[in-house]
C-alpha positions, 0 to 999 in steps of 0.5 A: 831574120832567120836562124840561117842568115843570123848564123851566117852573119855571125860567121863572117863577123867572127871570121873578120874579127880574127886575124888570118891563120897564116898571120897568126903563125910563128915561126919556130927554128929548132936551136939544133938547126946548123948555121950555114949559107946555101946556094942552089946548083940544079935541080935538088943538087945545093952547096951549103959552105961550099960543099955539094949535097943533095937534098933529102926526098920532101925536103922543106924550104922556108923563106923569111915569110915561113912559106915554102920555096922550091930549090931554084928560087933560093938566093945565092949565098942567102944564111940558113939554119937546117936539119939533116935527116938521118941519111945526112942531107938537108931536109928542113931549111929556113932563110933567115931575115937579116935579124935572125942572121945577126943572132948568135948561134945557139950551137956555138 
């Protein structure tokens, strides 16, 4: 066998021993995050506790897998936790899964 196809092989059994990066990730909500429940109107226009705000340019969604969504894909009413930029609108978002939902508040 060649140096070539030993590193080669080497490789691809390391890269299949190990877990797929986007598996390894955790997901990390900041405890500064506020609570709320968010509903998409158009475009970057969304309603968080019932109040319509614009969302922050390059604002971030995540869903309960940590991936991010566009505004329109989000589920009326669905419980979040986000961050407002220094403008005051919502910049980062997260979904959060039922059991993060039943979590208490951290800010309250």
């Amino acid at each position: 066998m060649t140096l070539a196809k030993l590193t080669r092989a080497i490789a691809l059994s390391l890269l299949a021993a190990s877990p797929p990066t986007a598996l390894a990730q955790l997901r990390s909500i900041p405890t500064a995050a506020q609570r709320g429940e968010i509903r998409h109107v158009q475009g970057m226009l969304v309603e968080i506790d019932g109040k319509r705000i614009l969302l922050a340019p390059g604002a971030q969604i995540r869903d309960t897998s940590n991936r991010i969504i566009m505004p329109a894909a989000l589920p009326p009413g669905a419980p979040i936790r986000y961050l407002l930029d220094v403008q005051g609108m919502p910049a980062r978002i997260w979904l959060l899964s039922p059991a993060e939902a039943a979590q208490a508040d951290p800010n309250h």
